[in-house]
C-alpha positions, 0 to 999 in steps of 0.5 A, spaced: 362 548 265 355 551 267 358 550 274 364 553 273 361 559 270 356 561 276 362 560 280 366 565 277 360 570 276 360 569 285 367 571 285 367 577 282 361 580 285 364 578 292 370 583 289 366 589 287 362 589 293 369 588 297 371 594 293 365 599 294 367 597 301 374 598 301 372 605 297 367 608 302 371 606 308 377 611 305 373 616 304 371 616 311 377 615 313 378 622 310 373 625 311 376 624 319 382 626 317 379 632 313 375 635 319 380 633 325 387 635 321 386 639 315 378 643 317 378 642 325 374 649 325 367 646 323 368 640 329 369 646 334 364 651 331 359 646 331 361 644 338 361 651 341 354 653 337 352 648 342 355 649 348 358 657 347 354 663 348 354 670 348 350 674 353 348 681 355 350 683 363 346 689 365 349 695 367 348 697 373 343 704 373 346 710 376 343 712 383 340 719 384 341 723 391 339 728 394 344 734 396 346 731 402 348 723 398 342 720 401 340 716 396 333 718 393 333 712 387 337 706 388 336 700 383 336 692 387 338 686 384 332 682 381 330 676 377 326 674 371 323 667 369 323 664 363 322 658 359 324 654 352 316 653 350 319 647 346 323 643 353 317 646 357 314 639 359 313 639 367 310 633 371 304 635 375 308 635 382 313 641 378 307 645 374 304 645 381 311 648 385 312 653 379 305 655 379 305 657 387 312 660 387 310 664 381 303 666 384 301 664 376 295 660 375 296 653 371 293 653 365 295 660 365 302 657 364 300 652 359 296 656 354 302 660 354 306 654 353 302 651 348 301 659 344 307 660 345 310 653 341 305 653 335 309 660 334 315 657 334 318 661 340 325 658 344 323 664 349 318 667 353 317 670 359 313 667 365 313 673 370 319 678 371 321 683 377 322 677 382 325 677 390 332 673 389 328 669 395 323 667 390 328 665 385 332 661 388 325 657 390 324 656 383 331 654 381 331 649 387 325 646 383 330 645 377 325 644 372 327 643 365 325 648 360 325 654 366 330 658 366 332 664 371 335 671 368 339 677 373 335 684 372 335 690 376 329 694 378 329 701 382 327 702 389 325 709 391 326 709 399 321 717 399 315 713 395 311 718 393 314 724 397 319 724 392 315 721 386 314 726 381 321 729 382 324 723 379 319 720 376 320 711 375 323 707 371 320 700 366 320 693 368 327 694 363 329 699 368 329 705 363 326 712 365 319 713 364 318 720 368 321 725 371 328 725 372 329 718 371 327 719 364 330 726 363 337 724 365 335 717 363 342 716 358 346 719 363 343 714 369 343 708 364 351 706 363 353 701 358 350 693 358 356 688 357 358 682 353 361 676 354 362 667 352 359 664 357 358 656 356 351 652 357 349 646 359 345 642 355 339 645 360 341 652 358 344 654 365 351 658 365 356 652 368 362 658 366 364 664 364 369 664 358 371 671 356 369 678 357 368 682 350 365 688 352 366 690 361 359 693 363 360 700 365 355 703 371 351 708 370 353 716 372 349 718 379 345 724 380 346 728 385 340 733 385 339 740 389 333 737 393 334 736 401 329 730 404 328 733 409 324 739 406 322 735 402 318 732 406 317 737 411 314 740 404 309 734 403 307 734 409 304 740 410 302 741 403 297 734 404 295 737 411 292 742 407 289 740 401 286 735 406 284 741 410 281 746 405 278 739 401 282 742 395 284 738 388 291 738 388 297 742 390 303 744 388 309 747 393 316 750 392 322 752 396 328 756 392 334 757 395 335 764 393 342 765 393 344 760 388 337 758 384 337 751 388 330 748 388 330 745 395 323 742 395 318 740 389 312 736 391 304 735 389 299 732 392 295 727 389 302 723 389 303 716 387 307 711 389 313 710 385 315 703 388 309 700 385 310 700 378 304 703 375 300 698 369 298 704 365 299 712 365 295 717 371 294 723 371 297 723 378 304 722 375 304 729 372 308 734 375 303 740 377 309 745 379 312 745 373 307 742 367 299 745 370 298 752 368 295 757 372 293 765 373 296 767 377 292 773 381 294 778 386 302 774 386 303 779 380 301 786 384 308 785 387 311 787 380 305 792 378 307 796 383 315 795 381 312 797 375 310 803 377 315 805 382 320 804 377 317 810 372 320 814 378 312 817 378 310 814 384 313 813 391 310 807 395 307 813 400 304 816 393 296 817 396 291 813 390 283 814 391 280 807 390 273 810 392 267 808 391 271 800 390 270 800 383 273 802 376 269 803 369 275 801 364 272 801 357 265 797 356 268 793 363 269 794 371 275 792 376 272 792 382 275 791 390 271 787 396 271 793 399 271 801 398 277 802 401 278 809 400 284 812 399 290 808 399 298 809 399 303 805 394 303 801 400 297 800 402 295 798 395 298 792 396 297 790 401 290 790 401 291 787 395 286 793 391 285 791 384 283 797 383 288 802 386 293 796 381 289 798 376 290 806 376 297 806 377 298 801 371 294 805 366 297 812 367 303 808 365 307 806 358 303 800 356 309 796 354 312 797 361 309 791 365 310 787 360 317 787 360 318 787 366 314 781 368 317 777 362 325 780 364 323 775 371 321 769 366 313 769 366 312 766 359 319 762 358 321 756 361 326 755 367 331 751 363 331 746 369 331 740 363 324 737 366 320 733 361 314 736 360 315 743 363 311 748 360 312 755 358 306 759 361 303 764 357 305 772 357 302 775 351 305 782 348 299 786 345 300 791 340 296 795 341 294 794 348 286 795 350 285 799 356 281 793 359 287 787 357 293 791 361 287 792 367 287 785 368 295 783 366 296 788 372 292 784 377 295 777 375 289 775 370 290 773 362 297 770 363 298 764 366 304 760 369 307 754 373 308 754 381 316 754 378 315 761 374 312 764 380 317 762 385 323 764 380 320 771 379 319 772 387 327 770 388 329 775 383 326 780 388 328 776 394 336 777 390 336 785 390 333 784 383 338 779 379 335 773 376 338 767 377 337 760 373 334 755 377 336 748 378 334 741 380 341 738 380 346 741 386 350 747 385 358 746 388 361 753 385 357 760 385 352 762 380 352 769 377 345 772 374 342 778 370 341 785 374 333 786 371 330 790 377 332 797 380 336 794 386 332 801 389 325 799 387 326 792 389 328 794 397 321 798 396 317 793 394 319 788 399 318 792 405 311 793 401 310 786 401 312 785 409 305 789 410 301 784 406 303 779 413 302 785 418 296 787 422 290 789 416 294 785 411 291 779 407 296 774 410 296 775 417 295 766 417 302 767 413 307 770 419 312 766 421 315 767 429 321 770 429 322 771 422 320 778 418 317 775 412 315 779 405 309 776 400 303 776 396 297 772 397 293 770 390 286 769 389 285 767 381 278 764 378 278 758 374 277 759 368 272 753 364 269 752 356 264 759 357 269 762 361 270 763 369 267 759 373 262 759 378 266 758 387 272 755 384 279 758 385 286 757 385 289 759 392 296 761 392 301 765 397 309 766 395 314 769 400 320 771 402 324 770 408 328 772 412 328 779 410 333 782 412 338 777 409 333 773 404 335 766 403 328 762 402 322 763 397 317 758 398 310 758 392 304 754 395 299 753 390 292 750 392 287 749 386 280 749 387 279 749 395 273 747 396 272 748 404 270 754 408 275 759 406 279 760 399 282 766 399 289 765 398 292 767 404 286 763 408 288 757 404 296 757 403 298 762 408 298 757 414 301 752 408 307 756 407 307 758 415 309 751 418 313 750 410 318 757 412 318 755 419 321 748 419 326 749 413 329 757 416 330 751 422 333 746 418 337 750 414 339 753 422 337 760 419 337 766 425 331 770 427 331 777 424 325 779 426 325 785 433 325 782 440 319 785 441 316 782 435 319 775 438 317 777 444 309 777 442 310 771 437 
């Protein structure tokens, strides 16, 4: 009976496991049939998690050109290195090839590897900004873990003639300077989106769908000509060279549209060669540097006073004995030159003839004027850090103040400020906004000046390059030229300071029918000379020269004057 017990007791344990098997192989049953029939989305979800990926396509930047389409800024197809810190696990032979092609030390790359991981990072960079030949080197050693990713970085093909117009991008091709960063959304386009399908090793083995198509960046086509501005270059670095000055700043305008053909520094930078930190050589001294402006005012003194219709340019004013007491201070000239007409004042630049006509005159007067041609206001050229110069209306005004704003002293104004003003004389008294990007339709301006009072001016202001005058070094042959010369001291913590100067000259050409103003503006020569005319008259000479030429603009001077040049 015993037996027969255990026997049974077997028997119904044997059924109760058959059934918890019978059991769990329907509910496996059904979950298959749940998932691959009633829920196939959570199988293809997973799946997909581990094959699909939505990635970012670059947007290719806009390109930037000077007036005639030369590409000025271009950007280049490059490649980054990356790698999975938690795959990365080279042998000796690959951690050798990844080094030598990456120009990386190894234990560089393993300490990067190792911090990396403890962070629990899936991506970091190994080095960025490399050749397509470099890349396709390190896909060819096909390391598991190291991954390649398309960029795009930005060429510069005028390195530095051009560097601080347009400024630079960053290693993710965003503007940083200049141009690049002024017009950085214009320049910047859209990145795309699409599903893309990876291999076990990351790598894209096929596009799935577009989700969003990439859209190109706008192109910039700018005022500037190549061609002067290099010619500007050059000679702006020959000079500051030559006179072992600091810096330098040149401009050259298009009077009849406002169009900046040519803007450049010295000490440049080379744009191609991506700076690890910020310089001050990277600043755009013709439009962010601040500077008195000297004698280059005197034009507008002058204009001032012939305006007020008491003064013609033969009006005779005794400048004797070369001095002037106003209030408890004194103006003074280099030499007593006696008695001068309007004319002879500027151009021999007296201070103290400047400074009787302006006294004898409404003290607002040359305020207003100075500020209608657009000292104390800025261009309106959209540069970063363009600065508004300094022009300040004093209420009421001291003898000795207007005494000095007459002569270019107690203002202040950029290389950009002061060409403008130039070309409102050079245009019959409008102003005229001025530009950086290219203009295809005419401009109209603003009548500021007596159209009369200019036509006055200018032929005043050609005596300055004449026999006598103080630019005789800024004559250009066969070409009648109007300009001023200014000499400034600069002013340090305790006020001027000792044998430092900015050394400038603005002018002109050609004056018959004027199409060019050219601004050279060389801070603290320290040479053998520096006046301005000694220093950025012979600049400006070789700058007009070469861009009448290039531009193909007729001589206007006398044969006789094309004969003895």
């Amino acid at each position: 009976m015993n037996q027969k017990h255990r026997v049974s007791f077997i028997t119904w344990r044997f059924y109760l496991v058959i059934s918890v098997i019978v059991l769990a192989v329907l509910g496996l049953l059904w979950r298959v049939f749940d998932l691959a029939v009633l829920d196939q989305h959570f199988l293809r979800h997973q799946g997909d998690e581990r094959v699909l990926r939505l990635v970012s396509t670059p947007a290719f930047r806009g390109m930037i050109l000077d007036r005639n389409n030369f590409p000025l800024a271009v950007s280049t197809i490059v490649y980054s290195v990356w790698m999975n810190p938690q795959e990365f696990e080279p042998s000796k032979e690959e951690l050798v090839s990844l080094s030598a092609a990456l120009g990386l030390k190894i234990k560089d790359i393993v300490s990067l590897r190792d911090r990396q991981r403890k962070k629990r990072r899936e991506f970091v960079y190994l080095k960025r900004a490399l050749s397509p030949q470099v890349a396709n080197e390190i896909k060819a050693l096909d390391i598991p873990g190291v991954y390649l990713q398309q960029e795009y970085r930005r060429y510069y093909p005028e390195g530095e003639v051009t560097a601080h117009v347009l400024g630079f991008t960053n290693i993710d091709d965003q503007g940083q300077e200049g141009l690049e960063l002024g017009y950085n959304q214009w320049l910047s386009g859209e990145p795309g989106k699409k599903w893309v399908i990876k291999d076990r090793l990351g790598r894209i083995i096929a596009d799935v769908q577009t989700v969003q198509e990439q859209k190109r960046g706008h192109d910039l086509v700018l005022s500037i000509d190549r061609r002067i501005q290099y010619l500007a270059y050059r000679e702006l670095l020959a000079g500051v060279i030559r006179n072992e000055a600091v810096s330098g700043s040149v401009i050259v305008l298009d009077v009849k549209t406002g169009e900046i053909l040519a803007m450049v520094n010295h000490p440049s930078f080379n744009p191609n060669n991506r700076p690890a930190r910020m310089s001050d050589r990277f600043r755009n001294r013709a439009v962010t540097d601040l500077f008195e402006p000297g004698s280059t005012v005197k034009a507008f003194s002058v204009a001032s006073a012939l305006d007020s219709g008491h003064y013609k340019t033969d009006t005779v004013i005794d400048t004797s004995p070369g001095w002037m007491r106003v209030s408890r201070n004194v103006v003074k000239d280099h030499n007593n030159n006696g008695s001068l007409t309007v004319t002879q004042i500027l151009q021999k630049s007296s201070n103290v003839g400047i400074a009787k006509l302006v006294l004898s005159l409404p003290p607002d007067n040359l305020w207003s004027l100075l500020h209608s041609v657009g000292f104390g206001e800025m261009t309106g050229i959209g540069f970063p850090g363009e600065q508004n110069g300094v022009l300040v209306k004093h209420n009421p005004w001291g003898a000795f103040t207007l005494a000095t704003l007459a002569i270019g002293y107690g203002m202040s104004t950029t290389a950009l400020q002061l060409a403008r003003s130039y070309a409102v004389l050079a245009n019959e008294g409008i102003k005229k906004p001025v530009s950086l990007l290219r203009i295809d339709k005419p401009v109209t301006g603003e009548q500021v000046m007596n159209p009369k009072v200019v036509k006055e001016v200018l032929e005043a202001l050609e005596s300055v390059l004449g026999k006598g005058g103080t630019a005789e070094d800024a004559r250009v042959p066969g070409y009648r030229v109007a300009g001023k010369t200014g000499t400034s001291k600069i002013a340090g913590e305790g006020g001027y300071k000792e044998k430092r100067y900015t050394s400038s000259f603005v002018g002109i050409a050609p004056l018959s029918n004027p199409r060019l103003v050219v601004a050279v503006v060389i801070h603290d020569p320290q040479g053998k000379h520096y006046y301005g005319g000694q220093v950025s008259g012979p600049v400006f000479e070789k700058i007009m020269e070469g861009a009448l030429r290039i531009l193909d603009i007729p001589p206007d001077a006398p044969e006789s004057a094309l004969a003895t040049a």
